[in-house]
C-alpha positions as MATLAB code, in Angstrom:
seq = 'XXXXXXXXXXXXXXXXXXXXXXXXXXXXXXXXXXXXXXXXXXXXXXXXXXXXXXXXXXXXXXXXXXXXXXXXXXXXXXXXXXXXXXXXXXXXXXXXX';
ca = [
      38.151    8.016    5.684;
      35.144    7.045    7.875;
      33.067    4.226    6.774;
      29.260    4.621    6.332;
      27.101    4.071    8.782;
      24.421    1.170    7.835;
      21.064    1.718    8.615;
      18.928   -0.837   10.076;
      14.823   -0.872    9.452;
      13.093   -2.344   12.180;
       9.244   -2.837   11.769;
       7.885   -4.069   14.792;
       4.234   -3.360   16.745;
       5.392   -5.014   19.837;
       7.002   -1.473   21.642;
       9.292   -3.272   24.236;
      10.493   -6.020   21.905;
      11.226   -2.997   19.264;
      12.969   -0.921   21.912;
      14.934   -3.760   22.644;
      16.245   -4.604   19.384;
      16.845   -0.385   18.764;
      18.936   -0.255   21.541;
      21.240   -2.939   20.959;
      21.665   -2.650   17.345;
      22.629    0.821   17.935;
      24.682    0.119   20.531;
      26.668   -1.833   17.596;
      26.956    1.166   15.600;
      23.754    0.683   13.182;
      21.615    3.653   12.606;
      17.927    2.321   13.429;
      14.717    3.670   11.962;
      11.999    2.208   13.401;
       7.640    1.934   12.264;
       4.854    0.656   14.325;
       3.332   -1.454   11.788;
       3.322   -2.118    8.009;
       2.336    1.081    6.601;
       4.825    2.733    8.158;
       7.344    0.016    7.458;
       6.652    0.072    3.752;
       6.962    3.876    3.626;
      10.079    3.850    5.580;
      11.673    1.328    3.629;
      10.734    3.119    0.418;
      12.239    6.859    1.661;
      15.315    5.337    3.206;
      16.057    2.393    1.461;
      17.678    0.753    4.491;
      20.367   -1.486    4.190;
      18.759   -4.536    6.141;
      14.584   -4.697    7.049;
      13.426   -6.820    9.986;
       9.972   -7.450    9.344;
       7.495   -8.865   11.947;
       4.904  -10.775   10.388;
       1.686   -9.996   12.233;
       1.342   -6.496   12.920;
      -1.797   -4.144   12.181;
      -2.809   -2.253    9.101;
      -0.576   -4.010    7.193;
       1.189   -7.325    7.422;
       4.838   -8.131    7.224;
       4.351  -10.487    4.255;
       2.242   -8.115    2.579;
       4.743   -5.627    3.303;
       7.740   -7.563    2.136;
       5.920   -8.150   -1.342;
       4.927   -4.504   -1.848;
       9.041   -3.739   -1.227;
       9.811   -6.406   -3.695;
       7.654   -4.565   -6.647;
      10.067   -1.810   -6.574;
      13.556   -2.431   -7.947;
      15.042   -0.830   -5.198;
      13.201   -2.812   -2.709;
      14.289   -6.258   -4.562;
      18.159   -5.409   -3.644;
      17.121   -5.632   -0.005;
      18.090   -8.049    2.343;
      15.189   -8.705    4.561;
      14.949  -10.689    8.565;
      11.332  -11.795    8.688;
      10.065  -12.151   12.996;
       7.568  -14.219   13.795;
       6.120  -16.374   16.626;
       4.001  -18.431   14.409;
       4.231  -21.688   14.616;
       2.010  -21.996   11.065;
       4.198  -23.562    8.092;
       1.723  -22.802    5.947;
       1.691  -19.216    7.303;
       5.315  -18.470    7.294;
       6.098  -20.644    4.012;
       4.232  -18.195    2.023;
       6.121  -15.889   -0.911;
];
């Protein structure tokens, strides 16, 4: 009996870096959906209801911590694990809920 395939949410606005991550994650059998920022991320995540979210932080329209709260409101979302990106060097930026 064939296992299911997990499926992989990766919401990136950086287009090589998300490529990137696609391809190898697929490569190791995930199914990858992918969104350009974190409208699309939050709608994804909400129709699929991925087993793992990678979130980058700073993207346009709406951000990855504003995303990752919107999931959260949602019992669905709250069961979620999420892998937040960044390249902030901020504490108080990345230390917020």
């Amino acid at each position: 009996m064939p296992t299911e395939q997990k499926t992989i949410l990766l919401v990136e606005d950086d287009q090589v870096f998300l490529e990137i991550l696609r391809d190898e994650l697929s490569k190791a059998g995930f199914r990858i959906v992918t969104a350009h920022n974190g409208e699309e991320g939050l709608k994804a995540a909400m129709s699929q209801l991925p087993h793992l979210i990678v979130i980058d932080i700073l993207m346009p329209k709406m951000d990855g911590i504003t995303m990752l709260k919107k999931i959260r409101e949602s019992e669905q979302g709250k069961k979620i694990p999420l892998l937040i990106l960044t390249n902030l060097s901020d504490n108080e930026t990345i230390d917020k809920d």
